[in-house]
C-alpha positions in Angstrom: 0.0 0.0 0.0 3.4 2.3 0.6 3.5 5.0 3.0 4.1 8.7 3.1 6.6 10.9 4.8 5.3 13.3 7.6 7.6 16.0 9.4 6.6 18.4 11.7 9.1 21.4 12.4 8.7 23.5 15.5 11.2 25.7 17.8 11.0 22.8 20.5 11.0 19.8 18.9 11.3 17.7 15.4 9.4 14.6 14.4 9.0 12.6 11.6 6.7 9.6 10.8 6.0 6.8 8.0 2.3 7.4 7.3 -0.5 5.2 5.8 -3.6 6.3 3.6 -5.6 5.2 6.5 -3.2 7.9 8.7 -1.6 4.9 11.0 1.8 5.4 11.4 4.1 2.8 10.9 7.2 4.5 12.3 7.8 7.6 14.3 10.7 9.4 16.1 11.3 12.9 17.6 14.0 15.0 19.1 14.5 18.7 19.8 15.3 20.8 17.8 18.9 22.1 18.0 19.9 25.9 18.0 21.9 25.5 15.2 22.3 22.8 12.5 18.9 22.1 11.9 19.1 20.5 9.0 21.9 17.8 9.9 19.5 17.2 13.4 16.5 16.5 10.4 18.6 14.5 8.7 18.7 12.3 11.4 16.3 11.8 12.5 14.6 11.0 8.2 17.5 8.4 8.5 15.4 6.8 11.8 12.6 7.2 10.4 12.7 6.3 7.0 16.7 5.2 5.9 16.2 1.7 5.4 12.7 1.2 4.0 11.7 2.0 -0.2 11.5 5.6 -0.9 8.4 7.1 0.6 5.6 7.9 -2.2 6.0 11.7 -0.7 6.9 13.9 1.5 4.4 16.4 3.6 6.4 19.1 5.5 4.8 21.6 8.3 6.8 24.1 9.6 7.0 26.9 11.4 6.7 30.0 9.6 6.5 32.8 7.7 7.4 30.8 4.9 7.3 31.5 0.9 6.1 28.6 -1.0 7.4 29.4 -4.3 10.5 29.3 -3.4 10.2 26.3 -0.6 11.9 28.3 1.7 11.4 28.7 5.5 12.2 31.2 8.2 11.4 30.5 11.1 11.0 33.0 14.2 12.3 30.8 16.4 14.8 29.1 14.5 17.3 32.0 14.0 19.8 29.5 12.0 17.2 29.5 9.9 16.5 32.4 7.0 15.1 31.6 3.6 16.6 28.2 4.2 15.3 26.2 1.0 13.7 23.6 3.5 11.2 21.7 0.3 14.7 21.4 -1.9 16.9 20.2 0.7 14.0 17.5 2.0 13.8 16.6 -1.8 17.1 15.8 -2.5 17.6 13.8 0.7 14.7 11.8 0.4 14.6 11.0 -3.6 10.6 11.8 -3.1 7.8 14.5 -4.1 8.0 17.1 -1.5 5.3 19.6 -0.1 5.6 22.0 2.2 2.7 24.4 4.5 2.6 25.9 7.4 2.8 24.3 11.0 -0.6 25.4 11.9 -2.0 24.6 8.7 -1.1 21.2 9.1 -2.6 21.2 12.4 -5.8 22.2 11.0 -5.6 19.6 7.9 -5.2 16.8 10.6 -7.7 17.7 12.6 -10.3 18.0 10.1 -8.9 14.2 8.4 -8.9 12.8 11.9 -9.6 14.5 14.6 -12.3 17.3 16.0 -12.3 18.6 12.6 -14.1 15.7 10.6 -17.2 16.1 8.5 -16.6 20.0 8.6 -17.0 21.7 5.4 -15.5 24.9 6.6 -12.9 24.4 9.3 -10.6 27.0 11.7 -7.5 25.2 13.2 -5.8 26.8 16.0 -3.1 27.1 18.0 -2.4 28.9 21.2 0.4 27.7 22.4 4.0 30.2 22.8 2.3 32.3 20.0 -1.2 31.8 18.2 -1.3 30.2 14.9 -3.8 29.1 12.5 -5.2 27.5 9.4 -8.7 26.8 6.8 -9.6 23.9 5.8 -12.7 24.9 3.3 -14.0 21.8 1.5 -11.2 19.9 2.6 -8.9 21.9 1.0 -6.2 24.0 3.1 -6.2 27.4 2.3 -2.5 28.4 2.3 -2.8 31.9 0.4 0.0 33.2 -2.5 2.9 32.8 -0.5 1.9 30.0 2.2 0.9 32.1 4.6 -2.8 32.3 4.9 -4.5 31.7 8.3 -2.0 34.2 10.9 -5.1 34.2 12.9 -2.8 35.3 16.0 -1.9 38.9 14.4 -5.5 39.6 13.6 -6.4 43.1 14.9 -8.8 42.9 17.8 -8.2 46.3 19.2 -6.7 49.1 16.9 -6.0 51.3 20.0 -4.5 48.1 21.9 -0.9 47.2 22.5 1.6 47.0 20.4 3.1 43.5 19.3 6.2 41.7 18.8 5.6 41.7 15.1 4.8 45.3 14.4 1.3 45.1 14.5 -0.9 46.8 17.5 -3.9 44.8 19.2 -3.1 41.3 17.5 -4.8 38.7 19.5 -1.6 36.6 20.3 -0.5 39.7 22.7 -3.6 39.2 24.8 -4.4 35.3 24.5 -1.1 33.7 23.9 0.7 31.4 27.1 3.4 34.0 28.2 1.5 37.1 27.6 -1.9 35.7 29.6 0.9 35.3 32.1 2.7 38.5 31.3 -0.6 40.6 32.2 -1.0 38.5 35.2 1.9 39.6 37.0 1.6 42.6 35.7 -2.1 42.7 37.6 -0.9 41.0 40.9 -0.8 37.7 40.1 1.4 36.0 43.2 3.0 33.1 41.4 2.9 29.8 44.3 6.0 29.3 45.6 8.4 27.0 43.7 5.8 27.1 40.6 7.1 28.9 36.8 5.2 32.1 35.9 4.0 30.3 33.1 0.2 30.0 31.9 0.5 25.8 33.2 0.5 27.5 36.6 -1.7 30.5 35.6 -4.5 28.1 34.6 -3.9 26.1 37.7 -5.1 29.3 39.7 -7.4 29.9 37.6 -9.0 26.1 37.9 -8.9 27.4 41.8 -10.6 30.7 41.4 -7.3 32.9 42.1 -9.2 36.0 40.5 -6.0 37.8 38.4 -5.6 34.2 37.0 -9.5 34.5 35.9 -9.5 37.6 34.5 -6.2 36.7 32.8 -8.2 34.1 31.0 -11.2 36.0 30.5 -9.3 39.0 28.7 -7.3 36.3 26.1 -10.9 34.5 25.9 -12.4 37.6 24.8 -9.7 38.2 21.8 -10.0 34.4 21.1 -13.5 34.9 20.4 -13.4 38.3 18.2 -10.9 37.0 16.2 -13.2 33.6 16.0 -16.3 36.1 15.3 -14.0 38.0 12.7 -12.9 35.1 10.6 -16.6 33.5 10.7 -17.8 36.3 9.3 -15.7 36.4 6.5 -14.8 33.0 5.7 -18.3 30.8 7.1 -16.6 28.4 8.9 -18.9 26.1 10.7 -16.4 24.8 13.3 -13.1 25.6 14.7 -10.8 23.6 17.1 -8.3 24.9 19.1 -5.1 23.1 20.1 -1.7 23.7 21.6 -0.5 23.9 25.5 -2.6 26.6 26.5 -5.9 24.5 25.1 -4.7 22.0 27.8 -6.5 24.9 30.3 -9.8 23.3 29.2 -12.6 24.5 31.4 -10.8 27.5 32.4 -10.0 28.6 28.7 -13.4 27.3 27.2 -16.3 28.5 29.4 -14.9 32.1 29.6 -14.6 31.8 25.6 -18.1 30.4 24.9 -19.5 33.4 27.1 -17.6 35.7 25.3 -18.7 34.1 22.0 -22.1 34.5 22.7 -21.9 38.1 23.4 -19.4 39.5 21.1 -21.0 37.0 17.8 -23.9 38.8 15.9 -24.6 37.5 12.7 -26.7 33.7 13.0 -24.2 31.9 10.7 -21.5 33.1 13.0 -23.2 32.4 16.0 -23.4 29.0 15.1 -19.8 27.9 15.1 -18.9 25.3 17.1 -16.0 25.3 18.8 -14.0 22.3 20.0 -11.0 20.9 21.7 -8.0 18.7 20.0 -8.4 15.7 20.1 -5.1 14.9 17.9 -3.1 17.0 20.3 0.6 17.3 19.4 -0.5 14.4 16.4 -2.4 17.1 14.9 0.5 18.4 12.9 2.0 15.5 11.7 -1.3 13.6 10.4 -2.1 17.3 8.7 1.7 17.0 6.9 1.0 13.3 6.2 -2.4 13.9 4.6 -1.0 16.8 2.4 1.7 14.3 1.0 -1.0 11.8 0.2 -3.1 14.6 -1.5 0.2 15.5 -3.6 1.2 12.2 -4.0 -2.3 11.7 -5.8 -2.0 15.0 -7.6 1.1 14.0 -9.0 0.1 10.6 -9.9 
């Protein structure tokens, strides 16, 4: 039946896996990414994965972005080593196979919608609060990954044009109020008291806020709140019926989901919008890698 090739990129960690049509994987491996050398660390770890087995029938790449897709090349934020690296070329030439490349978010949004919370939705939003907020469309099964591969930067959508300004240039994007470290940032900032021995992270934040600690509530009541005008936002001008939301700060649960349902329901006008449903992983970190798997099997039929 032959397998495909999935690799998932992040600043944290690498992993790679031997995927079938049915999305099982056969063989997996990770390890973390390395500050420099990237590519001899991914090398690796394809040898692992893939060296002694038949050439896969492709390989699906999701990485962290910005990224151009013309070109196949990558650059990272959090990969400094990397800028414009030509990530699709250098994958090619190692692995003798068809090689397609999208966005780390996008994948996550791919594989959720082919096996995960995401199935059966005509009209998907995929994303991922995690360090930053990323994102990705799925619309008739399709991704959407826009001219350059770069469709679906959910997290630098404008929710206040008067708000603060953000790491990447912008002012009010919704990753400066719902992302892990700034929820935490504003925290502490408000008189949050971090426990004693615990990181000022949003792992303990949301543990706080599971205990009714009110700066940790508010904390996730403010990010809920740009969660769900950005959700709001993109429903209203793309349709999509459901949206699931993944990475570590999803892990919240509870905490992160009842404040943004409440806010949903009072910030969403519109009926088509107000009936999005929203939804947890249920892929988890396998989100990416199924969604990079699945767009090698859809290029792999492409090509054939």
């Amino acid at each position: 039946m032959g397998h495909v090739l999935a690799i998932d990129i992040g600043g944290t960690k690498l992993a790679a896996a031997l995927v079938d049509r049915d999305g099982s994987a056969a063989r997996s491996a990770t390890r973390p990414t390395p500050r420099t050398d990237v590519m001899a660390a991914l090398t690796a770890l394809i040898g692992e994965v893939a060296g002694d087995g038949p050439v896969p029938l492709a390989v699906g790449i999701g990485c962290a972005g910005p990224l151009d897709l013309a070109a196949g090349t990558v650059s990272p934020v959090n990969m400094p080593s990397w800028r414009g690296f030509p990530l699709r070329d250098e994958v090619r030439r190692l692995t003798g196979a068809p090689t397609v490349l999208a966005g780390d978010a996008q994948c996550f949004a791919l594989g959720e919608h082919w096996l995960g919370s995401g199935r059966g939705s005509s009209a998907l939003l995929g994303i991922v609060v995690s360090t930053g907020i990323g994102g990705g469309l799925v619309i008739d099964g399709v991704p959407l990954l826009g001219p350059t591969g770069n469709a679906g930067h959910v997290g630098h959508m404008t929710i206040d044009p008067y708000g603060e300004l953000c790491e990447c240039g912008g002012r009010g994007c919704v990753e400066r109020y719902a992302s892990g470290p700034n929820l935490a940032r504003w925290a502490l900032a408000n008189g949050w008291k971090v426990p004693e021995g615990e990181p000022a992270d949003a792992r303990t934040l949301a543990a706080d806020a599971a205990k009714g600690e009110p700066v940790a509530v508010a904390a996730f009541e403010r990010g809920a709140r740009a969660l769900a005008g950005m959700i709001a936002s993109t429903a209203a001008a793309t349709e999509v019926t459901r949206v699931v939301i993944g990475g570590g700060v999803s892990g919240a649960g509870p905490v992160l989901f009842e404040p943004l349902a409440r806010a949903l329901d009072e910030v969403a006008g519109l009926a088509f919008v107000r009936a999005v449903e929203v939804q947890p992983t249920t892929l988890g970190v396998r989100a990416a890698l199924a969604g990079a798997a699945k767009l090698a099997w859809d290029h792999s039929a492409e090509a054939g």
